[in-house]
C-alpha positions in Angstrom: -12.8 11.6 55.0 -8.8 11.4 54.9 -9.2 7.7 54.6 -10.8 8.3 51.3 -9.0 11.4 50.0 -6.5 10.0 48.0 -9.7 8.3 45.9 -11.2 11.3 45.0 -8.3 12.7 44.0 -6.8 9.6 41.8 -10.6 9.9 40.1 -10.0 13.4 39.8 -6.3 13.4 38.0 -7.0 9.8 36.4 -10.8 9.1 35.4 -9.6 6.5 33.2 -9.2 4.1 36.1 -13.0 3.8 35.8 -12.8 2.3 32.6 -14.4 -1.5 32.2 -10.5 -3.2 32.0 -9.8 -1.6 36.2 -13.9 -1.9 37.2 -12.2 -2.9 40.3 -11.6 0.7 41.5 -14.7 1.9 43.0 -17.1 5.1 41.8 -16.4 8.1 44.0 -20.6 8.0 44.7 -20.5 4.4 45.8 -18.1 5.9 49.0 -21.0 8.4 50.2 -23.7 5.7 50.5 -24.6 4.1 53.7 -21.2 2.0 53.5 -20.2 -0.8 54.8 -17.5 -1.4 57.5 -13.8 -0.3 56.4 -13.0 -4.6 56.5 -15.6 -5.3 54.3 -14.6 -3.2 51.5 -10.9 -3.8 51.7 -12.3 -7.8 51.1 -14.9 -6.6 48.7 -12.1 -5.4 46.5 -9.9 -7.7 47.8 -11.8 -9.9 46.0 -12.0 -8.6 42.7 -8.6 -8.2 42.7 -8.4 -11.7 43.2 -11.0 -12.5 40.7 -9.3 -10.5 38.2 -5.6 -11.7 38.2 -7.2 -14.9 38.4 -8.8 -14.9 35.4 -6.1 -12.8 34.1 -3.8 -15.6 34.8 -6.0 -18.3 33.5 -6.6 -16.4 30.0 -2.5 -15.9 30.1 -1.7 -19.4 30.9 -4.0 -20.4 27.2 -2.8 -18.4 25.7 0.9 -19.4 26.6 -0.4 -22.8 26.1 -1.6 -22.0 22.5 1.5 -20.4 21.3 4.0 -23.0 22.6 1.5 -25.5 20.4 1.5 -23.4 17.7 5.5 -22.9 17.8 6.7 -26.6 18.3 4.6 -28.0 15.4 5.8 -25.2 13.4 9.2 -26.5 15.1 8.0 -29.7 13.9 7.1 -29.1 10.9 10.4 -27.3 10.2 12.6 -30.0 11.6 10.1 -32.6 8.9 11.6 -30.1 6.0 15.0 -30.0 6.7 15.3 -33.8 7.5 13.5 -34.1 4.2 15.9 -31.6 2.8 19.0 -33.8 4.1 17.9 -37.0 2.8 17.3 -35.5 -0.4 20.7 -33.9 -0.1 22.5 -37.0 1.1 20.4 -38.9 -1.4 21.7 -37.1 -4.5 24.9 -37.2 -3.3 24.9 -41.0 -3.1 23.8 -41.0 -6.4 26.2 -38.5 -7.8 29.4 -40.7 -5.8 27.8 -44.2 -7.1 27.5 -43.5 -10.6 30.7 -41.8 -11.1 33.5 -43.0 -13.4 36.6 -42.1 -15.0 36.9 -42.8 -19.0 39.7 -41.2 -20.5 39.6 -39.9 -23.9 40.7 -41.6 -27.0 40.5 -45.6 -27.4 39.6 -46.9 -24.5 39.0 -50.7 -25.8 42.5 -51.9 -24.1 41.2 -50.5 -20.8 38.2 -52.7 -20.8 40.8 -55.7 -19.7 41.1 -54.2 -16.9 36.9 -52.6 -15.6 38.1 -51.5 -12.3 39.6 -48.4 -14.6 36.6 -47.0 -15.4 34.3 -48.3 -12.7 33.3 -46.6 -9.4 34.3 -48.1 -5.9 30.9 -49.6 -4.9 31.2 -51.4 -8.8 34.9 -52.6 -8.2 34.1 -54.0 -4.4 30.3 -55.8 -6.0 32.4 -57.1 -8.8 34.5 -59.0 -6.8 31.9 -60.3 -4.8 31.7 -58.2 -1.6 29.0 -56.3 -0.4 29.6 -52.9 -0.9 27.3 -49.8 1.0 27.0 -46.5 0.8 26.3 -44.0 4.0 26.0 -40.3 3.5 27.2 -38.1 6.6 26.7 -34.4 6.7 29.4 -32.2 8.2 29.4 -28.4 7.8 27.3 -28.7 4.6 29.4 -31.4 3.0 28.4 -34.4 2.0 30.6 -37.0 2.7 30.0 -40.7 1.3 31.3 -43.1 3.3 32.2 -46.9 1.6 31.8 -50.0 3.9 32.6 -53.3 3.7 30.6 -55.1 6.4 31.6 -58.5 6.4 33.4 -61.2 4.0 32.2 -62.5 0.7 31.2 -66.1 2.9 30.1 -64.7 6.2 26.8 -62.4 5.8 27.3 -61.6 10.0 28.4 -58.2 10.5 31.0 -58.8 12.8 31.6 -56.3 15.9 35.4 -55.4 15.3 35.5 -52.4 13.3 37.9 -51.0 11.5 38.1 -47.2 9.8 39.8 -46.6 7.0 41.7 -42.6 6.0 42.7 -42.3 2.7 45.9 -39.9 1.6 46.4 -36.8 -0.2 44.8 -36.9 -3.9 43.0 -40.0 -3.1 39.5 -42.0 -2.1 38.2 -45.4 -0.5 39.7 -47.0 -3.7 42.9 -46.5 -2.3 42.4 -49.4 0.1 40.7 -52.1 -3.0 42.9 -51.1 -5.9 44.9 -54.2 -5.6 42.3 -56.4 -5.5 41.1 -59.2 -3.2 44.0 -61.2 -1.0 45.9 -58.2 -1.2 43.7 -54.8 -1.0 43.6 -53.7 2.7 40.1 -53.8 2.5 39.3 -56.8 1.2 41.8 -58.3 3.6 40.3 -57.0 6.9 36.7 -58.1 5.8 37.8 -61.6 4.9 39.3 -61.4 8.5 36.5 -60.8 10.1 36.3 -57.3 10.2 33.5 -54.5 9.6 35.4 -52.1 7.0 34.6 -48.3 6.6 36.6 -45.9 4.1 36.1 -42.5 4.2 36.3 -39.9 1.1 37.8 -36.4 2.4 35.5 -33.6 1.1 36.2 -32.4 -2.4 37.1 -35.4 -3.6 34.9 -36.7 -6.2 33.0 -39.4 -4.2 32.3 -36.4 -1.4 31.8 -33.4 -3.8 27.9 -32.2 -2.8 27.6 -29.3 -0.2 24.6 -28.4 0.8 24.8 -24.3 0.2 28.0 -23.9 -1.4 28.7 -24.2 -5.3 31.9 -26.6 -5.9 33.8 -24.0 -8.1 33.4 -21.4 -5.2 36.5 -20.4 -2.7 34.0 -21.1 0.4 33.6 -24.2 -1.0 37.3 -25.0 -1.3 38.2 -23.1 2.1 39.7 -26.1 4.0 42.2 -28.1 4.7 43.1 -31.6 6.6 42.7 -29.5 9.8 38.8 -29.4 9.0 38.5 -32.8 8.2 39.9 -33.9 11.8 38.3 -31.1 13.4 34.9 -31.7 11.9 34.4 -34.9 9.4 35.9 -37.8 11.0 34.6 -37.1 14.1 31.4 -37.3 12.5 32.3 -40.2 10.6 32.9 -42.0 13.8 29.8 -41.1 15.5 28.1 -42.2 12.7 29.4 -45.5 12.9 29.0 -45.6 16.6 25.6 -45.0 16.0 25.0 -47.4 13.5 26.6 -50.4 15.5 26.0 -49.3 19.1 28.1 -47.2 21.6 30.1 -50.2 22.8 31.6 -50.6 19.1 35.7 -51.0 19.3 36.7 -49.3 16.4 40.5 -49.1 14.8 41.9 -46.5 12.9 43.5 -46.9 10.1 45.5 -43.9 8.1 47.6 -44.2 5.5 49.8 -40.8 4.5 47.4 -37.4 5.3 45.2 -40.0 6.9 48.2 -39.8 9.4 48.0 -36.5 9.8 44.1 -36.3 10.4 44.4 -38.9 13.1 47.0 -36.8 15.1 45.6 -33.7 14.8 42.1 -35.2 15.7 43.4 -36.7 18.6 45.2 -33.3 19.9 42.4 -31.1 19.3 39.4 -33.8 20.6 41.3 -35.9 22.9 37.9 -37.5 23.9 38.6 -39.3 21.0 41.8 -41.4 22.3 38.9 -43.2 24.6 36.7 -43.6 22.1 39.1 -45.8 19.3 40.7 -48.6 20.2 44.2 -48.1 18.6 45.8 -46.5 15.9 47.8 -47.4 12.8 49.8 -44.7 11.2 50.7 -46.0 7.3 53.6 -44.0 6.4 53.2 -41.4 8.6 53.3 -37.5 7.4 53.3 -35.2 10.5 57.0 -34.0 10.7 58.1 -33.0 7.1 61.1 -30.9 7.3 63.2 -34.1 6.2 61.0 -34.9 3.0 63.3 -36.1 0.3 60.6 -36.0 -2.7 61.5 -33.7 -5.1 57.9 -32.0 -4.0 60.0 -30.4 -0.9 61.2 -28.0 -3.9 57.8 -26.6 -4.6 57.2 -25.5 -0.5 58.7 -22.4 -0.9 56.2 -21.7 -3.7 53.2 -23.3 -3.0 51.5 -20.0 -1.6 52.5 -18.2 -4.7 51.2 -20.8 -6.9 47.8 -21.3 -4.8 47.3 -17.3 -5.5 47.8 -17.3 -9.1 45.9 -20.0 -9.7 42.9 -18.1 -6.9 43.1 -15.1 -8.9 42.0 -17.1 -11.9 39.2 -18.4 -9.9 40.1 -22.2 -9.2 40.5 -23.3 -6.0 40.8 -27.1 -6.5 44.3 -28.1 -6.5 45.1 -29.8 -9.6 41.3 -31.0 -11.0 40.9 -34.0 -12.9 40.4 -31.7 -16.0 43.8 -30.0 -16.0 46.9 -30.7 -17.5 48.4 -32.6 -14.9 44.7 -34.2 -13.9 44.9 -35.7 -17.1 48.0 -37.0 -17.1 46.3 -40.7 -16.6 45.7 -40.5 -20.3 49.0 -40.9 -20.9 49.5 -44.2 -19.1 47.0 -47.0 -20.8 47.6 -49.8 -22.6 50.9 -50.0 -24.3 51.9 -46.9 -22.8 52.0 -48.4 -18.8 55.6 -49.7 -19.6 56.7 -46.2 -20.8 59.3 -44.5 -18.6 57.8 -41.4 -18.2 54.9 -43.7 -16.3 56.6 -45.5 -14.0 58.6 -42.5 -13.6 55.7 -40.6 -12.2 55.1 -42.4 -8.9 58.6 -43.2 -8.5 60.5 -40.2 -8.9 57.9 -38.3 -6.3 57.1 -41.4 -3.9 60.5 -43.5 -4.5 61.5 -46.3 -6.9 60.4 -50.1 -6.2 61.0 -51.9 -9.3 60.1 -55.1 -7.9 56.7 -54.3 -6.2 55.8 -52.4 -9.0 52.2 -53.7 -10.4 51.9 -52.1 -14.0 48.7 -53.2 -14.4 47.5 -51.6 -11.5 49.3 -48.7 -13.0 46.2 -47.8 -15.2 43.9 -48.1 -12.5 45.7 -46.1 -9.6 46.0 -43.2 -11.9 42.3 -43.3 -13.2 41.6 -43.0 -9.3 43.9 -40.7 -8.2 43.5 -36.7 -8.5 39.9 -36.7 -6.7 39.8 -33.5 -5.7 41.5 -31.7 -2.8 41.9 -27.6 -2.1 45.1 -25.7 -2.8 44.8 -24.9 1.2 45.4 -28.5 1.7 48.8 -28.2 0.2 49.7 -25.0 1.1 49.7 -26.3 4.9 51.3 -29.3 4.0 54.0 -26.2 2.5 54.1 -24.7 5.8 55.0 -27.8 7.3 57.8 -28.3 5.4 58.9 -25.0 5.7 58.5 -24.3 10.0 59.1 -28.0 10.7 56.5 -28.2 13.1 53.3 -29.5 13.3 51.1 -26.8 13.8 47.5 -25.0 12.3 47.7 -23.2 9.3 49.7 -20.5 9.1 47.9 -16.8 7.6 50.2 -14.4 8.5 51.0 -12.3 11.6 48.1 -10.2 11.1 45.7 -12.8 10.7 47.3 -14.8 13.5 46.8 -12.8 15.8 43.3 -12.3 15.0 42.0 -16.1 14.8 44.9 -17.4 17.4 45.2 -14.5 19.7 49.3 -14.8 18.8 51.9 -14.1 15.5 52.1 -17.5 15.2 49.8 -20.3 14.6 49.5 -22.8 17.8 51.1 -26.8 17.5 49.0 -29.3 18.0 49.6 -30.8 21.3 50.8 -34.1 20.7 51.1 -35.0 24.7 46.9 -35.3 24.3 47.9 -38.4 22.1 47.0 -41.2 24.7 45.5 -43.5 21.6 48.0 -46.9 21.5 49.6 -45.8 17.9 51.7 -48.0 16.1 53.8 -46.5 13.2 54.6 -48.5 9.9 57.7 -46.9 8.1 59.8 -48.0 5.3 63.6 -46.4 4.3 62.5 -45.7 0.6 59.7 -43.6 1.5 61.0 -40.4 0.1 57.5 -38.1 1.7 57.8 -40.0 5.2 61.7 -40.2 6.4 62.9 -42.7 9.0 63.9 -38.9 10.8 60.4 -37.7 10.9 58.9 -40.8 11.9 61.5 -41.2 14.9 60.8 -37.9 15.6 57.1 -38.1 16.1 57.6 -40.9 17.9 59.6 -38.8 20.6 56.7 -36.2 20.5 54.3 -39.0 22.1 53.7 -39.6 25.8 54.1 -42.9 25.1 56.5 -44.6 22.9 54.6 -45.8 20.6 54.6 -49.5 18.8 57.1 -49.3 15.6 57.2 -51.5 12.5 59.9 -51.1 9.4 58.4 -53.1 6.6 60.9 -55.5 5.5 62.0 -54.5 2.1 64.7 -51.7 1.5 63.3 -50.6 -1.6 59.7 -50.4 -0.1 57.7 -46.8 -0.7 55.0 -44.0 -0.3 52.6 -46.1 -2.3 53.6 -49.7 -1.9 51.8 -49.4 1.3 48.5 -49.5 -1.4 49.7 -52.0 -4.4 53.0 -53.8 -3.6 53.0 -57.2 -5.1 54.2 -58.9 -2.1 51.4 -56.7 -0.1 50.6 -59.8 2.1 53.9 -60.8 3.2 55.0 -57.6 3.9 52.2 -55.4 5.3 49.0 -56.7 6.0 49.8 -59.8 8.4 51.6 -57.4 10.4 48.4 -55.0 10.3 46.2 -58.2 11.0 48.4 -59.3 14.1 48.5 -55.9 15.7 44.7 -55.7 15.4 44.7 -58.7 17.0 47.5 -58.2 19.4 45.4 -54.5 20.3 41.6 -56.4 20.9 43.2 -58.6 23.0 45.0 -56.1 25.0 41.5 -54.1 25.6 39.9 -56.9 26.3 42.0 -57.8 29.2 42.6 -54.1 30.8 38.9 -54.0 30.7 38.3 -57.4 32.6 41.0 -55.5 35.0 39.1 -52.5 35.1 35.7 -54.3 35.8 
């Protein structure tokens, strides 16, 4: 009877036990019948033990089954929406970039001489006879249009070499076809056998759609070129690498902030130096503390200026629509001779009477002024203030908060292990022959230099010098060359 004790007392306390769901623990009566050996009913219940976790198991194991169906096609069905929900996105967004164009007010009948005033970048590349395509990338909610080139106006091949093209401060892809065929860096590279991509930062007006945020809002304008390398070109490239295989040698080309981007990409992802090929800095601007533009004067200010102009609830710095966005009306026509035009570009990027195109004049300023974010140029302030190249600066407080120190962190230029090669010119007034030199001392390795061959040569010469050819792009098309070549034979050395 001590054997079976603790039974008759767990019916006793518990009766539930009994129920139908734990039929398994015997009825106290069953015990004082003529029983069976002490073995047996150990097995016996043994048994339904085994029976029931068995079937307990089984019935689990559906229903696992069921609900991991049931939550990947909802998974499924989800991912469905929101790819549908992108292409929409991206689709509207190509639309938006595509049809856009600039027509300034007033008479506008002397501009038609001239369409590539008024038309978009995929209009002025078709009308010159080039293919012209448009890929949408997504990155944090932006949409970013990207323009390519992918081969010359005779060879319909899309050629392997690749080259990737970074626009500067205020600008868009038609930085790099402004100056038209023979002499446009774009146009050049293609006809040389190159696959051409040109980025548009975000918040300019070819990559103004986000996917959440409203273009007027301050989460919308919350960035500056630090983003763009941290997040966009990196997508960019993957894109690309994507599109035309993992193997794909791909350039970069930057000419002004595009500097910038590249450098601080290739500090803060330095995965990337093995992924490019080579790098070509066009007018660099990563040192600034020996600027000589009369915009050095407005550093000290900038922040000031960017609050103001928050606390009235724009963000953008300088839209289209302002005063000074629409300064481009000013300079049409009869007017493009005026000295307050050509005053414009040369008293802030340095005076080049001789390359000076004035009929691109109309043109450059119907393009430029795409949108960028007063953040943008408040780091480019700090810069020029600190004199180092570092993340954006928000105060001690905030420092310390995002950085874990008073001071915002430099980017680490010893990560650059990317072959660079540095174009420079003495009458750049925003990139000195000092701040060049001294980036090049920041490097691990010395990199390639090249002072374009004309005294007077400056900030935007590098886009629509006359003598563009002879002066810049050969030297561009025999470093490419000079840098395929070179990869080619360290990795037959490798192999």
């Amino acid at each position: 009877m001590d054997v079976f004790l603790p039974l008759v007392l767990l019916s006793a306390v518990t009766p539930h036990v009994t129920s139908k769901s734990w039929s398994f623990v015997p009825a106290i009566h069953d015990l004082f019948k003529e029983p069976p050996s002490i073995t047996n009913f150990f097995e016996e219940q043994g048994d339904k033990v085994k029976t029931f976790v068995t079937t307990s198991y089984n019935d689990a194991v559906k229903m696992k089954d069921s609900v991991e169906s049931y939550v990947e096609q909802q998974q499924n069905v989800f991912v469905n929406e929101m790819n549908n929900y992108y292409e929409d996105i991206k689709e509207s967004g190509r639309k938006v970039a595509d049809t856009w164009s600039y027509v300034p007010e007033g008479d506008t009948a002397s501009l038609l001489d001239n369409p590539d005033v008024v038309l978009t970048v995929p209009g002025i590349i078709s009308r010159h006879g080039y293919i012209c395509e448009t890929h949408t990338i997504i990155s944090q909610g932006y949409v970013l249009n990207v323009h390519r080139i992918p081969h010359s106006r005779t060879n319909t091949k899309v050629p392997s070499k690749t080259v990737f093209l970074q626009h500067g401060l205020f600008a868009s892809s038609a930085d790099w076809i402004i100056n038209g065929p023979g002499k446009g860096l774009a146009y050049v590279l293609a006809d040389a056998g190159y696959d051409v991509w040109m980025a548009n930062i975000r918040g300019n007006r070819y990559s103004k759609e986000h996917i959440w945020y409203k273009s007027d809002s301050k989460s919308y304008w919350n960035f500056s070129w630090h983003d763009v390398a941290l997040y966009d070109v990196p997508e960019i490239i993957q894109y690309i690498l994507k599109t035309k295989g993992e193997g794909t040698k791909i350039t970069y080309i930057g000419h002004s902030m595009g500097t910038t981007i590249l450098f601080a990409m290739l500090s803060m992802k330095p995965e990337y130096n093995n992924i490019l090929t080579a790098g070509f800095a066009l007018a660099p601007v990563v040192y600034l503390s020996d600027m000589k533009s009369p915009l050095k004067s407005l550093a000290p200010i900038a922040g000031n200026l960017a609050s103001m102009d928050m606390l009235q609830g724009t963000y953008e710095f300088i839209p289209k629509n302002s005063p000074l966005g629409k300064i481009s009306n000013t300079c049409n026509g009869q007017n493009v001779d005026s000295l307050v035009c050509k005053n414009i570009v040369f008293y802030l990027c340095g005076f080049n009477e001789k390359q000076y195109n004035k009929t691109l004049l109309p043109v450059f300023l119907a393009h430029i002024g795409t949108g960028t974010s007063w953040k943008t140029a408040v780091h480019f302030s700090q810069e020029i203030l600190s004199g180092k190249f570092q993340y954006f600066d928000y105060g001690a407080f905030y420092n310390s908060k995002i950085y874990g120190s008073d001071s915002p962190p430099e980017y680490d230029l010893k990560k650059v292990t990317l072959p660079i090669k540095l174009f420079w010119s003495q009458n750049d007034l925003l990139s000195s022959e000092r701040d060049v030199k001294m980036l090049s001392t920041k490097l691990p390795t010395k990199p390639d230099m090249f002072l374009v061959p004309d005294a007077q040569f400056n900030h935007l010469d590098y886009l629509w010098a006359i003598d563009a050819p002879r002066l810049l792009n050969n030297e561009v098309l025999n470093s490419l060359n000079t840098y395929m070549n070179k990869d080619n034979y360290l990795f037959s050395i490798r192999f």
